[in-house]
MARTI-738061 format. One record per residue (C-alpha): residue number from 0; residue in three letters; x, y, z. Coordinates in Angstrom, 2 decimals, always signed. Example, Ala and Ser with C-alpha at 12.3 -4.5 7.8 and 13.67 -1.06 7.14 Angstrom:
0,Ala,+12.30,-4.50,+7.80
1,Ser,+13.67,-1.06,+7.14
END
This chain:
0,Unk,+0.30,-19.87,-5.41
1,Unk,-2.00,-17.55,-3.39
2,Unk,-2.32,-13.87,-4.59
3,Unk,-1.02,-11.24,-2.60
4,Unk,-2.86,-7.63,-1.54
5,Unk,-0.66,-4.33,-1.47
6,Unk,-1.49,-1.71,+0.53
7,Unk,-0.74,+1.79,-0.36
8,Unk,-0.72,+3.42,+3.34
9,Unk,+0.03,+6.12,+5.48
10,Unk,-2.99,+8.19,+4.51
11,Unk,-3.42,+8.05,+7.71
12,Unk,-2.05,+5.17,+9.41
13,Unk,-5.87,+4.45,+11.15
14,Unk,-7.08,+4.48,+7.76
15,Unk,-4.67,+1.84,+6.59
16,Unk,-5.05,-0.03,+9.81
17,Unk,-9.07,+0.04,+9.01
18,Unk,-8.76,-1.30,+5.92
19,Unk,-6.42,-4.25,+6.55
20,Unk,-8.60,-4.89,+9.62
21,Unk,-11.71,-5.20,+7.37
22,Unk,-9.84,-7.23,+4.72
23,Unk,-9.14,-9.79,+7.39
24,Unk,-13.00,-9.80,+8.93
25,Unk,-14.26,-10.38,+5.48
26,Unk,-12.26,-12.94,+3.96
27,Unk,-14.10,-16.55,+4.35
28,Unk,-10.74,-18.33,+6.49
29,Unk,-10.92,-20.94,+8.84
30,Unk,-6.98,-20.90,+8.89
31,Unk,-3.77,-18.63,+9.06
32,Unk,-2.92,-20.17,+5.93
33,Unk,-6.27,-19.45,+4.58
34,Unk,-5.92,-15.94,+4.80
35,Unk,-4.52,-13.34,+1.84
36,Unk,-1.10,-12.52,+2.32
37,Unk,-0.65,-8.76,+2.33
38,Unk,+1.83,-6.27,+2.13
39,Unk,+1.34,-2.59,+3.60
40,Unk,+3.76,-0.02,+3.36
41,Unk,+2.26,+2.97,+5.98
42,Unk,+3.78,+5.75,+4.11
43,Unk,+3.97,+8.82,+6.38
44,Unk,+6.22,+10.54,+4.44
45,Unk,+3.14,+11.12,+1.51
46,Unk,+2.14,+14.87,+1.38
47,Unk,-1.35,+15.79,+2.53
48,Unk,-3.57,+15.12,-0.46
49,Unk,-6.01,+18.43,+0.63
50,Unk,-3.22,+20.67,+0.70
51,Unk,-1.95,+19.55,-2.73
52,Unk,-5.18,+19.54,-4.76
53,Unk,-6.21,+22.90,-3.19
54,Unk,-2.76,+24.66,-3.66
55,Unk,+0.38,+25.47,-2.48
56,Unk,+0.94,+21.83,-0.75
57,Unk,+3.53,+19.57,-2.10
58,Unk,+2.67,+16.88,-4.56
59,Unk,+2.12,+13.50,-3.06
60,Unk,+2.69,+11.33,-6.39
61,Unk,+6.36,+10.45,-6.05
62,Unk,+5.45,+9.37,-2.23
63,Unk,+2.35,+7.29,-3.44
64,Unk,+4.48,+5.83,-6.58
65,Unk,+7.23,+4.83,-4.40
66,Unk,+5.19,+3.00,-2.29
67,Unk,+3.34,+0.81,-5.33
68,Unk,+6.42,-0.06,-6.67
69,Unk,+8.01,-1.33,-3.21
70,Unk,+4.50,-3.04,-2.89
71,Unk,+5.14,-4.47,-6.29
72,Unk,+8.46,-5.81,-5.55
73,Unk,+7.22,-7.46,-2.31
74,Unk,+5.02,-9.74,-4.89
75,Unk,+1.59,-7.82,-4.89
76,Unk,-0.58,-9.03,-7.03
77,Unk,-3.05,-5.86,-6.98
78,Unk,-2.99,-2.59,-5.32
79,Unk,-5.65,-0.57,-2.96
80,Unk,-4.94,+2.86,-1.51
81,Unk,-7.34,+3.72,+1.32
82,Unk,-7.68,+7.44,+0.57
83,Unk,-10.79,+8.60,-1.31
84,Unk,-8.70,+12.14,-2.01
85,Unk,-5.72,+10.59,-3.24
86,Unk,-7.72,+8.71,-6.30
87,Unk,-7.79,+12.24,-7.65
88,Unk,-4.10,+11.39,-9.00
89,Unk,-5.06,+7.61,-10.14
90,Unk,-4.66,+8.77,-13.50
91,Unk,-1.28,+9.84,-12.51
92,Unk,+0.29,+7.51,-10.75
93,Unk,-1.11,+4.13,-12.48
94,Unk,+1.34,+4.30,-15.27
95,Unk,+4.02,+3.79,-12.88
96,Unk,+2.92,+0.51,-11.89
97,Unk,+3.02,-2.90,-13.82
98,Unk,-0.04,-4.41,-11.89
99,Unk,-3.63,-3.10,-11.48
100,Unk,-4.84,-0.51,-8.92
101,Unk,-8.56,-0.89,-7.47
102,Unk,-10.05,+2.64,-7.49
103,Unk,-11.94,+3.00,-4.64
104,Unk,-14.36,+5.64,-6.46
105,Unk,-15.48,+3.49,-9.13
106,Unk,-15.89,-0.09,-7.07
107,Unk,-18.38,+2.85,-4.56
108,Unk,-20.34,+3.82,-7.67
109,Unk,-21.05,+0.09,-8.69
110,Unk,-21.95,-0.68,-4.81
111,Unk,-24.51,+2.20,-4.47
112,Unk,-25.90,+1.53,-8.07
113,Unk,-26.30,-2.18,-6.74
114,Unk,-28.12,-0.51,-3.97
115,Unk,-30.49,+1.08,-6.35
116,Unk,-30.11,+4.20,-4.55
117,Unk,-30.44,+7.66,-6.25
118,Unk,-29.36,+10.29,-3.88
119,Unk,-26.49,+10.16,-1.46
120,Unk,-25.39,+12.95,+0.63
121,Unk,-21.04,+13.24,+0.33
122,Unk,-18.88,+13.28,+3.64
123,Unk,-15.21,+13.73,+2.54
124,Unk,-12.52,+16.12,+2.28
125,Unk,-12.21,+19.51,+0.82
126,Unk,-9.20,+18.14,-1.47
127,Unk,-12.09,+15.45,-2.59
128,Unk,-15.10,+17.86,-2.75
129,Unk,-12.95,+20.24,-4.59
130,Unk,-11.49,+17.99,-6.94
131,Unk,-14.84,+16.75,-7.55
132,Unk,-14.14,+13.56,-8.12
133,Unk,-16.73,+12.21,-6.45
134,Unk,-19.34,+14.29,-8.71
135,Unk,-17.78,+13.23,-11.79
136,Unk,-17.74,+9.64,-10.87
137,Unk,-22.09,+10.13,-9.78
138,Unk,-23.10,+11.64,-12.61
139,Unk,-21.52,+9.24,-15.21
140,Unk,-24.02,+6.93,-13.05
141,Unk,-26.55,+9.27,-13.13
142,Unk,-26.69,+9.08,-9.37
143,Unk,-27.49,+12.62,-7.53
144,Unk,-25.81,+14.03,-4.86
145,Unk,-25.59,+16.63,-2.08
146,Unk,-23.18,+17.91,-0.20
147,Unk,-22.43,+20.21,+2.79
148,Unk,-22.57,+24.26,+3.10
149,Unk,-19.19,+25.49,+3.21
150,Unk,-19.90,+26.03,+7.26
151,Unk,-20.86,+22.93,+7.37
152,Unk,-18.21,+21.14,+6.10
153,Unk,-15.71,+22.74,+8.60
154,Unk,-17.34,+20.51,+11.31
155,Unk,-16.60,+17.86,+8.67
156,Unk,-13.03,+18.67,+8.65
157,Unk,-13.00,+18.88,+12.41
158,Unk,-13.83,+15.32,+12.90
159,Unk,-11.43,+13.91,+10.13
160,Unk,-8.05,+16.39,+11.25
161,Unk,-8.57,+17.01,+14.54
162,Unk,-10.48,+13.85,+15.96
163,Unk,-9.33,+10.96,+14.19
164,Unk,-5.89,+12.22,+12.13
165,Unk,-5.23,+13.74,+15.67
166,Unk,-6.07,+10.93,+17.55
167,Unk,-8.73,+12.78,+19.45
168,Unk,-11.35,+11.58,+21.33
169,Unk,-13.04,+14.32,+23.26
170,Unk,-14.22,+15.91,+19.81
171,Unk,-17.68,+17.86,+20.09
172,Unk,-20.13,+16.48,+18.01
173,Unk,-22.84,+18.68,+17.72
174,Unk,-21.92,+20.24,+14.44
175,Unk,-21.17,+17.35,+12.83
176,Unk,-24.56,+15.74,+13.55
177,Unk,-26.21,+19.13,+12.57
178,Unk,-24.26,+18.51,+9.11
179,Unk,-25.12,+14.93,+8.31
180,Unk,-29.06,+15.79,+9.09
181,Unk,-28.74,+18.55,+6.74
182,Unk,-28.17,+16.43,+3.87
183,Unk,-30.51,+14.19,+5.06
184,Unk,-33.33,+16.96,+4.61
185,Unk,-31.93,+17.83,+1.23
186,Unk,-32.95,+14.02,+0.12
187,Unk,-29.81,+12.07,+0.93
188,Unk,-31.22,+8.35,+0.70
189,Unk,-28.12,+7.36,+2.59
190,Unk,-24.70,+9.02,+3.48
191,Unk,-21.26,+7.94,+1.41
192,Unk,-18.13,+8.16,+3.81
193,Unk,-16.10,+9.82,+1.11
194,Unk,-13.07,+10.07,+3.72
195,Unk,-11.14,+6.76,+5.00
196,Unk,-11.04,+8.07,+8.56
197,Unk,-15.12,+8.43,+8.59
198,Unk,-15.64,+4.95,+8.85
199,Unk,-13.26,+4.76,+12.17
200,Unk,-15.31,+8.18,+13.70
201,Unk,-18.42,+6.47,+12.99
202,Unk,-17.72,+2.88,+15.03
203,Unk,-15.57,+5.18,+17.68
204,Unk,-18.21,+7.71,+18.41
205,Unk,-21.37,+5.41,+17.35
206,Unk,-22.98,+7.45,+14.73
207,Unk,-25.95,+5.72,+13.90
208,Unk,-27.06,+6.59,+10.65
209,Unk,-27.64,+4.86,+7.11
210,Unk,-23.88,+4.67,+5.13
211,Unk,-21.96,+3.63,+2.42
212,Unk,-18.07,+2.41,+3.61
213,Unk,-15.52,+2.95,+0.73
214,Unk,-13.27,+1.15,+2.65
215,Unk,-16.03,-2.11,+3.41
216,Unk,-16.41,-1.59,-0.35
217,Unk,-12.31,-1.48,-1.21
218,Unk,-12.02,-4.47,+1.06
219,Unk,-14.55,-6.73,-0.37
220,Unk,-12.91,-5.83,-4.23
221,Unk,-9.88,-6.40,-3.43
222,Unk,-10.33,-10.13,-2.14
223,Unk,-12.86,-10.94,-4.76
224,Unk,-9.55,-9.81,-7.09
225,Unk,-7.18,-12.36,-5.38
226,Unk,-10.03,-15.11,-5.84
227,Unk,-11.05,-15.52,-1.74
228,Unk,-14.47,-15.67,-0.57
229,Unk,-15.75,-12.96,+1.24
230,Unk,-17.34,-13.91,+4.94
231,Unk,-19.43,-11.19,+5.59
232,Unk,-21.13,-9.95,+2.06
233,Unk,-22.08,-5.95,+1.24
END
């Protein structure tokens, strides 16, 4: 019997939507029936991860728990949550589950350090800047990073919440671009899109620069997990 792929979702719905969308391009299927059967349960009700980690927001572990354990029940085989911020509370919310969850962090690291590359410049979050996360999971690869100045990451912010969270097209750009040159001049070999609605701003408003997909990444562990082929390789 076929393995099945659950979806921890809702953070945010186009994230969740990118990912299963990806899943599907990459899997080597010449057939419905060839294809990974996968559950998604688009939680909306989980709390804001940024607000959490950086105070005063409400936790969004019983939310994310809930949903691995209705994933679980539906007869996944292995989980995947397409948040980079919420993998600050893998180590809390893994115990609660009786089958593995992919951390999207740690299958990035391996990818980049298959990449041979040394330096990345960080586009995420304040909840995933702040919790660090990111850093922690570098450095144990002794891979270097930079991210942006505090200004500068408000135009980060700007395109994540109020382009793609808000559904937003019309966003001005300028700042943003300004930002991801920045860390380009600080030695960034290539940019890591350490938010799951960066990969969605970057096809929707053609941002052509050199990046690393967590999600592309997520995807392609995930089948290799339930034994598929992947059609398009990293």
């Amino acid at each position: 019997m076929q393995k099945s792929i659950g979806i921890i979702g809702g953070m945010g719905p186009t994230a969740t939507y990118d990912l299963f969308k990806k899943i599907i391009d990459m899997t080597d299927a010449k057939s419905d029936q060839e294809h990974i059967h996968i559950c998604i349960d688009c939680n909306t009700n989980i709390p804001d991860r940024t607000k959490a980690i950086l105070g005063g927001g409400e936790s969004p572990i019983p939310e994310m728990v809930r949903s691995g354990i209705r994933l679980q029940s539906m007869g996944a085989d292995v989980l995947v949550m397409p948040c980079n911020t919420a993998h600050y509370f893998y180590g809390e919310i893994t115990p609660f589950f009786d089958i593995p969850l992919l951390n999207m962090l740690k299958e990035t690291v391996l990818e980049i350090k298959k990449k041979k590359i040394r330096k990345i410049g960080l586009l995420a979050t304040d909840g995933t800047i702040e919790s660090r996360v990111y850093h922690m999971a570098l450095a144990d690869a002794e891979i270097d990073l930079v991210i942006p100045s505090p200004i500068k990451q408000m135009s980060v912010m700007d395109v994540i919440y109020n382009g793609i969270k808000a559904s937003n097209k019309n966003i001005n750009l300028n700042e943003f671009y300004g930002t991801v040159d920045e860390l380009f001049e600080e030695g960034a070999e290539i940019l890591v899109l350490g938010c799951t609605e960066l990969p969605v701003a970057f096809e929707l408003f053609h941002i052509d620069r050199p990046v690393i997909d967590p999600t592309s990444v997520l995807a392609a562990a995930a089948i290799r997990f339930v034994d598929k082929s992947l059609y398009n390789k990293l």
